[in-house]
TORVO-715734 format. One line per field, with one value per atom (N, C-alpha, C): x, y, z; residue number from 1; residue in three letters; atom name. Coordinates in steps of 0.02 Angstrom, whole numbers, plus 50000, padded with zeros to 5 digits. Example, Ala and Ser with C-alpha at 12.3 -4.5 7.8 and 13.67 -1.06 7.14 Angstrom:
REM TORVO-715734
x (50660_50615_50660_50642_50684_50645);
y (49716_49775_49835_49888_49947_50002);
z (50390_50390_50390_50354_50357_50394);
nr (1_1_1_2_2_2);
rest (ALA_ALA_ALA_SER_SER_SER);
atom (N_CA_C_N_CA_C);
REM end
This chain:
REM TORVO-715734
x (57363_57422_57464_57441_57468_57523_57527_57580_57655_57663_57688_57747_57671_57734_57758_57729_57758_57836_57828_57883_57934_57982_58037_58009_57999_58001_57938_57890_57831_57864_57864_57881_57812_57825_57775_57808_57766_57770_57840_57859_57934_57984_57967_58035_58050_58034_58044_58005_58027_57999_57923_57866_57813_57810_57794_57780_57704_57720_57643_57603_57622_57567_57536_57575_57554_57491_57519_57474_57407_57411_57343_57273_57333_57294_57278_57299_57294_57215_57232_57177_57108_57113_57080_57040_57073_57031_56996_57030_56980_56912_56943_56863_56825_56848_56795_56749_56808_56774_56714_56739_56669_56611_56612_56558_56539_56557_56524_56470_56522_56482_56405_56421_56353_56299_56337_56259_56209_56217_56181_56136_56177_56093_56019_56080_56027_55975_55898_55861_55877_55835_55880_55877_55827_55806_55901_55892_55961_56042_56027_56081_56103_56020_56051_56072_56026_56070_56151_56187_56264_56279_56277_56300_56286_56233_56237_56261_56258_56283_56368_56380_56471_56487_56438_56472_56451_56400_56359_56354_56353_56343_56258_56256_56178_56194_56235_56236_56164_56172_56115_56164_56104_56151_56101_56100_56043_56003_55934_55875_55923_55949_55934_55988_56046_56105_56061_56017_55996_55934_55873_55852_55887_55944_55994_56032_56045_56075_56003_55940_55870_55878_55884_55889_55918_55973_56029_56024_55985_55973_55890_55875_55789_55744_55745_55716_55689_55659_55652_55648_55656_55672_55605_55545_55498_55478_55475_55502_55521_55587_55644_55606_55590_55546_55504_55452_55405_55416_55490_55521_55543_55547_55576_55642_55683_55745_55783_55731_55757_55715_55743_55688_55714_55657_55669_55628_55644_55632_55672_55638_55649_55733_55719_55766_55849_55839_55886_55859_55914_55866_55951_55920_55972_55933_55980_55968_55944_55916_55882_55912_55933_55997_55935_55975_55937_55883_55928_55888_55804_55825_55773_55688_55711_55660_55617_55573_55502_55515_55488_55499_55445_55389_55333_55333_55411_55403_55421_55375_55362_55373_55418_55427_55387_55347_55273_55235_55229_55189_55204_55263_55294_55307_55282_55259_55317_55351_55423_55480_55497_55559_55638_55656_55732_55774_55831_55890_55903_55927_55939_55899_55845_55792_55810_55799_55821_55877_55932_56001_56007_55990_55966_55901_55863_55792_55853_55883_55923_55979_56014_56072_56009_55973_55921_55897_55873_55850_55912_55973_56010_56044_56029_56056_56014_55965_55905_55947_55987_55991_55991_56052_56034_55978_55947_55867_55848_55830_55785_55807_55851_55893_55858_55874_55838_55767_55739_55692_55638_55684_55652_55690_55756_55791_55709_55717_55626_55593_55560_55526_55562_55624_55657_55644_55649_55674_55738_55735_55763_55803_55769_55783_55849_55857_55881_55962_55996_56069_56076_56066_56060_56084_56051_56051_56123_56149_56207_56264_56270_56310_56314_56242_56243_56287_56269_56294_56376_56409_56483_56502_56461_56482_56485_56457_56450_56496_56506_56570_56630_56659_56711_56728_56658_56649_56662_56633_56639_56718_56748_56827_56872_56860_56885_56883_56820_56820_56826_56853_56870_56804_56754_56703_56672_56718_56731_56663_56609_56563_56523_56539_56472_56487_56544_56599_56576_56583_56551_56487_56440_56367_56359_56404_56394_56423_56494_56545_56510_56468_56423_56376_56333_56290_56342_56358_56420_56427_56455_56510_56449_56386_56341_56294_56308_56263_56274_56315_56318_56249_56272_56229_56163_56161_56094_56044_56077_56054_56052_56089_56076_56012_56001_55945_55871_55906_55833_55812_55849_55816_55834_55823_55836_55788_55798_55778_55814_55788_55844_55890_55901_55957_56017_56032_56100_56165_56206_56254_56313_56342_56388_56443_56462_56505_56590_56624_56686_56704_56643_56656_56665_56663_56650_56710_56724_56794_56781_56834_56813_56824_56779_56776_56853_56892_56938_56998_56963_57005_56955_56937_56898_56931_56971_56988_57068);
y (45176_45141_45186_45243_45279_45299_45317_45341_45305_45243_45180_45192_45225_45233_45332_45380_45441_45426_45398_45399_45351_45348_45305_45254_45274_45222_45262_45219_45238_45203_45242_45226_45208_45182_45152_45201_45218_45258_45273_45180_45203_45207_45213_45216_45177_45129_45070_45059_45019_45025_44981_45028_44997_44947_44872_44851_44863_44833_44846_44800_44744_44705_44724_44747_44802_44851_44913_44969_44922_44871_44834_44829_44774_44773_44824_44873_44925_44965_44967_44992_44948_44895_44873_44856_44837_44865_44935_44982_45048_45035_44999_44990_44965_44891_44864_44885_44935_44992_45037_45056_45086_45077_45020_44976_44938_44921_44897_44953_45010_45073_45087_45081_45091_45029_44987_44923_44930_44979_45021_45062_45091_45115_45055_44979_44951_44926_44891_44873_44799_44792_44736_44688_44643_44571_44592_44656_44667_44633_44680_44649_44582_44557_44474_44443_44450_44426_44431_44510_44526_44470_44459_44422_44344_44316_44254_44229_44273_44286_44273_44304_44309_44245_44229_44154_44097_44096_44042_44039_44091_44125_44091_44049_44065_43971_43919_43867_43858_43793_43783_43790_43807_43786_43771_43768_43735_43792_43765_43831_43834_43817_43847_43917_43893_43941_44018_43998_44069_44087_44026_44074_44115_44091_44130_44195_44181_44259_44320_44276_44321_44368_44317_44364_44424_44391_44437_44500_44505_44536_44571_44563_44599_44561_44509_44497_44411_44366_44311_44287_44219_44170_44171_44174_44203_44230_44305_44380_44372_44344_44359_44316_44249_44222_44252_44296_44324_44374_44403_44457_44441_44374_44353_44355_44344_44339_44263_44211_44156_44106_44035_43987_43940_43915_43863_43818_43760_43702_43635_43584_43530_43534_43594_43596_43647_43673_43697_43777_43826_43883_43905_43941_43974_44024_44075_44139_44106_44146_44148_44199_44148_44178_44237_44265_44324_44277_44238_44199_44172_44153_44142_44184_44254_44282_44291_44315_44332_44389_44395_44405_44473_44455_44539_44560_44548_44613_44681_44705_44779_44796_44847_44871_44903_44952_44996_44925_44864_44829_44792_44793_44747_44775_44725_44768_44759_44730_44705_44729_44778_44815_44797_44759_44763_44772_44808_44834_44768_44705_44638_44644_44636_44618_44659_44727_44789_44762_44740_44746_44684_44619_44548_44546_44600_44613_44661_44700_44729_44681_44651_44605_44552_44538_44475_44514_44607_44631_44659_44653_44675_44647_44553_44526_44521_44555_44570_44663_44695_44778_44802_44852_44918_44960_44951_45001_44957_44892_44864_44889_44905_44894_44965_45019_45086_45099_45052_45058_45024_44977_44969_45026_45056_45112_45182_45168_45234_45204_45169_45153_45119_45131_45132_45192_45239_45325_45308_45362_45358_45320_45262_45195_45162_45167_45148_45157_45223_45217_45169_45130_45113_45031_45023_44976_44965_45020_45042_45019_45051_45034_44948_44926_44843_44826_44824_44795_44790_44862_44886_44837_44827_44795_44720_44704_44623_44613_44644_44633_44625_44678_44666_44612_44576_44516_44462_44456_44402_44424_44474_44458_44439_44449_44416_44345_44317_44276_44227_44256_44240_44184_44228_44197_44210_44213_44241_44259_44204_44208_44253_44269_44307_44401_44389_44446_44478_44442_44454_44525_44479_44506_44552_44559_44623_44680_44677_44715_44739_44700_44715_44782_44763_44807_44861_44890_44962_44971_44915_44955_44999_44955_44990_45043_45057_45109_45173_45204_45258_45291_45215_45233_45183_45171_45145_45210_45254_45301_45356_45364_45411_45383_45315_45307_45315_45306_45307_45388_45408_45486_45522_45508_45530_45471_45411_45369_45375_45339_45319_45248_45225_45175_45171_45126_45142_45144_45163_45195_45133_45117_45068_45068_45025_45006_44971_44992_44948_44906_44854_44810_44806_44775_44769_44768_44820_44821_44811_44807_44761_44846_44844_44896_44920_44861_44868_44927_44933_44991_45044_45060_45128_45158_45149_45160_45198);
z (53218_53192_53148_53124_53105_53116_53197_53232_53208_53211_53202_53115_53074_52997_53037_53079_53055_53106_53145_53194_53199_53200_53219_53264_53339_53390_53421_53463_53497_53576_53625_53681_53742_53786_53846_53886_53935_54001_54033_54034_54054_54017_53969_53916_53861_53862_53832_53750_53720_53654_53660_53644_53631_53564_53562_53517_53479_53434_53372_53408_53447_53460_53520_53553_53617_53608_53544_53538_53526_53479_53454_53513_53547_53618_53656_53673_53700_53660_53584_53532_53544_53552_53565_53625_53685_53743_53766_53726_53737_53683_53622_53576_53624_53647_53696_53750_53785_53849_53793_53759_53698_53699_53657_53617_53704_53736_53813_53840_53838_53852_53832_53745_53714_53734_53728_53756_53796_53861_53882_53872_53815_53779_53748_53725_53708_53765_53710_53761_53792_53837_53880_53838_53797_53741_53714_53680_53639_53679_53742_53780_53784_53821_53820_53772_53705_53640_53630_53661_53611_53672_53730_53782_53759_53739_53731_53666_53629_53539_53582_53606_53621_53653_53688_53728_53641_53627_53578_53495_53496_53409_53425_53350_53328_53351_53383_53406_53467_53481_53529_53610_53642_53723_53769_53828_53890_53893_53909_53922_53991_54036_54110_54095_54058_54036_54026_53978_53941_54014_54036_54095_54135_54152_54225_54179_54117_54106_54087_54062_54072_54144_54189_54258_54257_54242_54253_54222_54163_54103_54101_54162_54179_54110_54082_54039_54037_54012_53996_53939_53940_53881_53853_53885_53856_53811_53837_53816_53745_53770_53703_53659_53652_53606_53561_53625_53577_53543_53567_53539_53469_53443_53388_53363_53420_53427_53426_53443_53457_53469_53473_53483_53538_53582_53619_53615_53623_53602_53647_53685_53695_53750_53796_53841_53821_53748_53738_53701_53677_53662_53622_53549_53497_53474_53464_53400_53356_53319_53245_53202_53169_53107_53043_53028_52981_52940_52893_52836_52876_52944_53001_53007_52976_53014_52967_52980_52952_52883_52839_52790_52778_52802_52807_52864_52917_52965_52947_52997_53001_53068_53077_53130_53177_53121_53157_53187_53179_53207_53267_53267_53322_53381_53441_53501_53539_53526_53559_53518_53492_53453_53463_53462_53492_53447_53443_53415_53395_53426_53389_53340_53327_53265_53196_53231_53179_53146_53168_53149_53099_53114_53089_53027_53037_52996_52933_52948_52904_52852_52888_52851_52817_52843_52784_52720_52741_52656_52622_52660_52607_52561_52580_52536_52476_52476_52411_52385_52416_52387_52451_52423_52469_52462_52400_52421_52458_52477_52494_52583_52599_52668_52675_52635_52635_52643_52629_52639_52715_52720_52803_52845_52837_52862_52886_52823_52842_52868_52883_52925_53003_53011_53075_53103_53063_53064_53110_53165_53225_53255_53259_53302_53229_53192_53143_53161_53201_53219_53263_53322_53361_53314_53278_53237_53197_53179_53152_53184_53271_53315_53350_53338_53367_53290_53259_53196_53202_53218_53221_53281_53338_53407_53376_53344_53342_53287_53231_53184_53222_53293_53310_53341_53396_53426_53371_53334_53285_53275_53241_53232_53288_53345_53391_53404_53385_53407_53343_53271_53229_53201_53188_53164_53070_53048_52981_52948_52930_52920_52929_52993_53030_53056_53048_53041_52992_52918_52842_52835_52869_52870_52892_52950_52991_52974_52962_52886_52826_52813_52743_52771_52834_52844_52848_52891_52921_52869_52811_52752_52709_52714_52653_52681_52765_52784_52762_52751_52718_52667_52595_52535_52560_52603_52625_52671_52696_52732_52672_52635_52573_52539_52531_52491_52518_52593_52620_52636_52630_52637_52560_52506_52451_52397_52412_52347_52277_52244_52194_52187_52130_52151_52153_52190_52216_52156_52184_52115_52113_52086_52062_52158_52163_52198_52188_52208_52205_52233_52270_52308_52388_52427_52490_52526_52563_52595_52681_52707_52788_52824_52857_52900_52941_52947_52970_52914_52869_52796_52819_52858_52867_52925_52953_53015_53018);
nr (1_1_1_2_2_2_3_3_3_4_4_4_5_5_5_6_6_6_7_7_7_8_8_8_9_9_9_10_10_10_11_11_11_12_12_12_13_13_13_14_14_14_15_15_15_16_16_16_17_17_17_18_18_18_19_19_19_20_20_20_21_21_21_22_22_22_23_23_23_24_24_24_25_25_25_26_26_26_27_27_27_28_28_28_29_29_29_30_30_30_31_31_31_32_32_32_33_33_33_34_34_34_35_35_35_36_36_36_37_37_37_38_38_38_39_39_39_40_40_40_41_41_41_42_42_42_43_43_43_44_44_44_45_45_45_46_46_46_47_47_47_48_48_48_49_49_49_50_50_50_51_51_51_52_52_52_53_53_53_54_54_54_55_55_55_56_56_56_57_57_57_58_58_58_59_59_59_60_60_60_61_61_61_62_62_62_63_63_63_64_64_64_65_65_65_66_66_66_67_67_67_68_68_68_69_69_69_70_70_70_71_71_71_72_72_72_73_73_73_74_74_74_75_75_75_76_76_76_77_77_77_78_78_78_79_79_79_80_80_80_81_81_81_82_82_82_83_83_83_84_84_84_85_85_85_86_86_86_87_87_87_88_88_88_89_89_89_90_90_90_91_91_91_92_92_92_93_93_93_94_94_94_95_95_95_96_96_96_97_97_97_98_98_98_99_99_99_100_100_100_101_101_101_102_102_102_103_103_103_104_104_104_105_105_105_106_106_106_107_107_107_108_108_108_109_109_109_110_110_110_111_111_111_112_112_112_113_113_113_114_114_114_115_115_115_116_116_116_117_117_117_118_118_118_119_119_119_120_120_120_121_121_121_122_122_122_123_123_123_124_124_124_125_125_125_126_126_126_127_127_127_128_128_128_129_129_129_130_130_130_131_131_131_132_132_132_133_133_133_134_134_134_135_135_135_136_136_136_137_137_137_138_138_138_139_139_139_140_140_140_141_141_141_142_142_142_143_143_143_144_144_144_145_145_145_146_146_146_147_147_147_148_148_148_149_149_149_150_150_150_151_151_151_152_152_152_153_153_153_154_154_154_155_155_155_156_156_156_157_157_157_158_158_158_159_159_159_160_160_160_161_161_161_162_162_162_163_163_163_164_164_164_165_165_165_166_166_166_167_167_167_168_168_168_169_169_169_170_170_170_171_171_171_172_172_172_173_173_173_174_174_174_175_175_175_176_176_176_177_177_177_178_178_178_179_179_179_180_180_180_181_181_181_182_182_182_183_183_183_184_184_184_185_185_185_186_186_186_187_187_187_188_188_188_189_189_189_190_190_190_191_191_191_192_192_192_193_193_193_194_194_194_195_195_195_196_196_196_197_197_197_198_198_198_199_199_199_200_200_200_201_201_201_202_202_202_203_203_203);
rest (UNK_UNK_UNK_UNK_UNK_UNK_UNK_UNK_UNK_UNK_UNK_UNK_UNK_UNK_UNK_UNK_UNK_UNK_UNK_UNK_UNK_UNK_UNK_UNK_UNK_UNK_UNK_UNK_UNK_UNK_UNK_UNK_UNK_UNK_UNK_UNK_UNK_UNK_UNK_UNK_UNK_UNK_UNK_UNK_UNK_UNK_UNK_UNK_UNK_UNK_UNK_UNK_UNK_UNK_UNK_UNK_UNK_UNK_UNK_UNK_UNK_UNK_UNK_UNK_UNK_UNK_UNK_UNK_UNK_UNK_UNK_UNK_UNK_UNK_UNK_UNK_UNK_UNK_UNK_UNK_UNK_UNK_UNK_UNK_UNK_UNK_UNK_UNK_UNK_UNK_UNK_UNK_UNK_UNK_UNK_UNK_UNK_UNK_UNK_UNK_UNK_UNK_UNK_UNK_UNK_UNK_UNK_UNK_UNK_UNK_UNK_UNK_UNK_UNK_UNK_UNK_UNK_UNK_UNK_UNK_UNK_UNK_UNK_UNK_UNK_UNK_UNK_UNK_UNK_UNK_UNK_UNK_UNK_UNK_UNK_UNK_UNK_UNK_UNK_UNK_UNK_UNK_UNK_UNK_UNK_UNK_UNK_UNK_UNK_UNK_UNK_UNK_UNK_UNK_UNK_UNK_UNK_UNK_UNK_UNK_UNK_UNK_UNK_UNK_UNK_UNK_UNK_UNK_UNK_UNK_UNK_UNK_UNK_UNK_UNK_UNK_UNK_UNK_UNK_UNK_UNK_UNK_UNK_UNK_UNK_UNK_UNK_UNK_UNK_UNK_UNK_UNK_UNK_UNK_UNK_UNK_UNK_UNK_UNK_UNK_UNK_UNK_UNK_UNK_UNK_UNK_UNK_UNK_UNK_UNK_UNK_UNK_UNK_UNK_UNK_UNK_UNK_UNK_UNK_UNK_UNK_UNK_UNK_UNK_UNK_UNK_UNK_UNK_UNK_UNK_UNK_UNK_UNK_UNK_UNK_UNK_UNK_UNK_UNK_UNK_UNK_UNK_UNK_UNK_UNK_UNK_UNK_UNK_UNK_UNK_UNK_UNK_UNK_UNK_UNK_UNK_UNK_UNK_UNK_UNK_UNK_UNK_UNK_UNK_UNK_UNK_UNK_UNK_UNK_UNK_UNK_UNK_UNK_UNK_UNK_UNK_UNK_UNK_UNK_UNK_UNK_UNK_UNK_UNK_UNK_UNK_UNK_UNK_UNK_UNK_UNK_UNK_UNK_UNK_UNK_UNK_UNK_UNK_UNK_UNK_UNK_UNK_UNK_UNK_UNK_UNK_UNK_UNK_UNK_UNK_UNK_UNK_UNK_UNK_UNK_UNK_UNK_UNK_UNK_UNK_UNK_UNK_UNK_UNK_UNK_UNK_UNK_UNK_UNK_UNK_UNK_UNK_UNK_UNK_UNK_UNK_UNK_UNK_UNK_UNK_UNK_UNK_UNK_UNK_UNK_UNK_UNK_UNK_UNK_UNK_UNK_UNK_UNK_UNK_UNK_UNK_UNK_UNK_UNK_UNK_UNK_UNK_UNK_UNK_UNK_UNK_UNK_UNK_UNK_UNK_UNK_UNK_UNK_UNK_UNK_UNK_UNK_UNK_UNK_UNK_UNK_UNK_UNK_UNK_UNK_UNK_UNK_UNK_UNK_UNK_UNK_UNK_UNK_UNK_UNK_UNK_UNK_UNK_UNK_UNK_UNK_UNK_UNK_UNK_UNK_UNK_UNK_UNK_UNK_UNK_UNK_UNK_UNK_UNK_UNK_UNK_UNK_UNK_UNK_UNK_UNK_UNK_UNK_UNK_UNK_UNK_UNK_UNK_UNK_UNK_UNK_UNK_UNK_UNK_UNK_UNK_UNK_UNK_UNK_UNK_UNK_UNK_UNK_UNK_UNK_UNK_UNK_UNK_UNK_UNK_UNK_UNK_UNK_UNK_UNK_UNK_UNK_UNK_UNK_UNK_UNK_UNK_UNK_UNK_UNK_UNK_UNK_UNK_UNK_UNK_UNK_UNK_UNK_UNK_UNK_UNK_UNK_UNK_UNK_UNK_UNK_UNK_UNK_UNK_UNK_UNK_UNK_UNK_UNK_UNK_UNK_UNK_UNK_UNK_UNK_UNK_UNK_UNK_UNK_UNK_UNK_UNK_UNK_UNK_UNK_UNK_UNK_UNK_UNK_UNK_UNK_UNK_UNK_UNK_UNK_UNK_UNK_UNK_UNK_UNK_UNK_UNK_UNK_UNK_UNK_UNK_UNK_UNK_UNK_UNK_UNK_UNK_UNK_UNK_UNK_UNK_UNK_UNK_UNK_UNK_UNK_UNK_UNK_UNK_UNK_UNK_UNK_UNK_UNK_UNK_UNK_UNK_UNK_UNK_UNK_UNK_UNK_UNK_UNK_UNK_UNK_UNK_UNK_UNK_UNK_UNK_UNK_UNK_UNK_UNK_UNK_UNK_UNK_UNK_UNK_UNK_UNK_UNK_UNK_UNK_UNK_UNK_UNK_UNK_UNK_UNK_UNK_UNK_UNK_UNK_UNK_UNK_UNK_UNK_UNK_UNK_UNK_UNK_UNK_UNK_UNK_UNK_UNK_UNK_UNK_UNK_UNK_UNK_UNK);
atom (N_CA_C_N_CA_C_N_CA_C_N_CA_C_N_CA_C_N_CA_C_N_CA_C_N_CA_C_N_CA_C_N_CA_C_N_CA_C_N_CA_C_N_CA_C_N_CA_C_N_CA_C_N_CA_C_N_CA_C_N_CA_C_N_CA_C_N_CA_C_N_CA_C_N_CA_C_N_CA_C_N_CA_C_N_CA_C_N_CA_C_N_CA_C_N_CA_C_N_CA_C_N_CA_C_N_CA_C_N_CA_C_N_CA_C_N_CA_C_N_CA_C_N_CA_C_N_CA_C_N_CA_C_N_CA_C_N_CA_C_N_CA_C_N_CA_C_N_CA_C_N_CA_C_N_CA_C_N_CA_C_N_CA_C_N_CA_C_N_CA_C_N_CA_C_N_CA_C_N_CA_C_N_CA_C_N_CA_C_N_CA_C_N_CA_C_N_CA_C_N_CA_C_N_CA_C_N_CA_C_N_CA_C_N_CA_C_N_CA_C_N_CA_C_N_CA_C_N_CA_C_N_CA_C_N_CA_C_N_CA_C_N_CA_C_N_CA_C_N_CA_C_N_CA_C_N_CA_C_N_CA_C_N_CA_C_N_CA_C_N_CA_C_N_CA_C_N_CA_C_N_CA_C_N_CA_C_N_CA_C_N_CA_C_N_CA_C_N_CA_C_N_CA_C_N_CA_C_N_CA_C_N_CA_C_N_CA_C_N_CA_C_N_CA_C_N_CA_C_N_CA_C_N_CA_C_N_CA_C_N_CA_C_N_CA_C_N_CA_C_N_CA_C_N_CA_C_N_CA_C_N_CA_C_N_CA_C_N_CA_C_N_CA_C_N_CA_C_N_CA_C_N_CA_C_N_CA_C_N_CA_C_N_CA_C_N_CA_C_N_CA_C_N_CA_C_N_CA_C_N_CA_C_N_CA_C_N_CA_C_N_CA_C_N_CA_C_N_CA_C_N_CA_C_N_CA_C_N_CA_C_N_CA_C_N_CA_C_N_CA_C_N_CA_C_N_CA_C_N_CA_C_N_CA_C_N_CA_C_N_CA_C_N_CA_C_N_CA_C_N_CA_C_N_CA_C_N_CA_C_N_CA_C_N_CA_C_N_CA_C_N_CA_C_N_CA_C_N_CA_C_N_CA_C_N_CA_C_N_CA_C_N_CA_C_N_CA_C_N_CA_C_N_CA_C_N_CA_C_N_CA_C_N_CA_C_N_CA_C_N_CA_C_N_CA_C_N_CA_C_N_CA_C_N_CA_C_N_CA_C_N_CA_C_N_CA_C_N_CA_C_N_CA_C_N_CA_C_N_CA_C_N_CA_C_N_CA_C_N_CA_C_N_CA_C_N_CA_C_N_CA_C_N_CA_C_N_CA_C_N_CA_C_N_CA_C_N_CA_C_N_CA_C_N_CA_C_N_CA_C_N_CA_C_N_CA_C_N_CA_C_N_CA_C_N_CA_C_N_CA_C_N_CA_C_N_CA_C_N_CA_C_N_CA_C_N_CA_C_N_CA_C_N_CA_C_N_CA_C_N_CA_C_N_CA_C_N_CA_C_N_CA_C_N_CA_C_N_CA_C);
REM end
């Protein structure tokens, strides 16, 4: 958007004056081609979640809905259950919101790992501190960026789909990874902050 204050007029292909609401869209379907891109790297439990998270949020919907996108998704409603991603119950099946999850997981123990969990297991200790977020970070090692990028993918989904709330959480994580990755490979506590700014001021 930059372009927009150095230049007079930003032109389209044929000549014509590009509007601001244009470049947006435009900015924005290449984010999307992006962040689509990377989902690929995630594992499949992960996948089906950003996919049913995008149609549902953390609402209820029909088990058959979530069996047929399992298919689709090399995975089951099963699976994902025991993965600790979600619950089904009495013909219908929802995410499990952060506040949701288990409170002495450990990653080294869990035989079912998914980037969803990591990312959701993160936004629940950070509303206790960023050491506390730093400190399951070490014991991610590795697997811990991955976590970084679902987090960035689902903030933009939620602003699209103007989910304010949930937008929030995910903004919080990105904004505090920085001094959350400093702490976890350094220790110490964390140093004063100026408050929580929307990822969208980083850009």
């Amino acid at each position: 958007m930059g372009v927009f204050t150095r230049y007079r007029q930003v032109l389209e292909a044929d000549g014509s004056a590009m509007s601001v609401r244009t470049a947006l869209a435009l900015i924005n379907q290449t984010l999307d081609e992006v962040l689509t891109e990377q989902e690929g790297d995630f594992d499949a439990d992960s996948r089906w979640a950003v996919t049913w998270f995008d149609q549902f949020g953390f609402a209820e919907a029909d088990f058959g809905q979530a069996e047929n996108l399992s298919k689709a998704k090399n995975t089951s409603v099963e699976g994902l259950a025991q993965a600790g991603i979600l619950v089904s119950k009495a013909g219908k099946v929802r995410l499990l919101r952060p506040e949701e999850l288990p409170e002495d997981w450990d990653p080294a123990n869990d035989s079912r790992l998914t980037v969803w969990e990591m990312v959701h297991h993160l936004i629940r200790v950070l509303d206790k501190g960023e050491s506390e977020a730093a400190s399951m970070v070490r014991k991610l090692g590795g697997k811990a960026d991955a976590a970084r990028e679902l987090a960035y993918r689902l903030y933009t989904l939620c602003e699209r789909k103007k989910r304010a709330q949930e937008a929030m959480a995910y903004n919080g994580l990105v904004t505090s990874w920085p001094e959350i990755v400093r702490l976890a490979r350094e220790g110490g506590a964390p140093q004063p902050r100026q408050g929580q700014g929307s990822l969208l001021d980083m850009e």
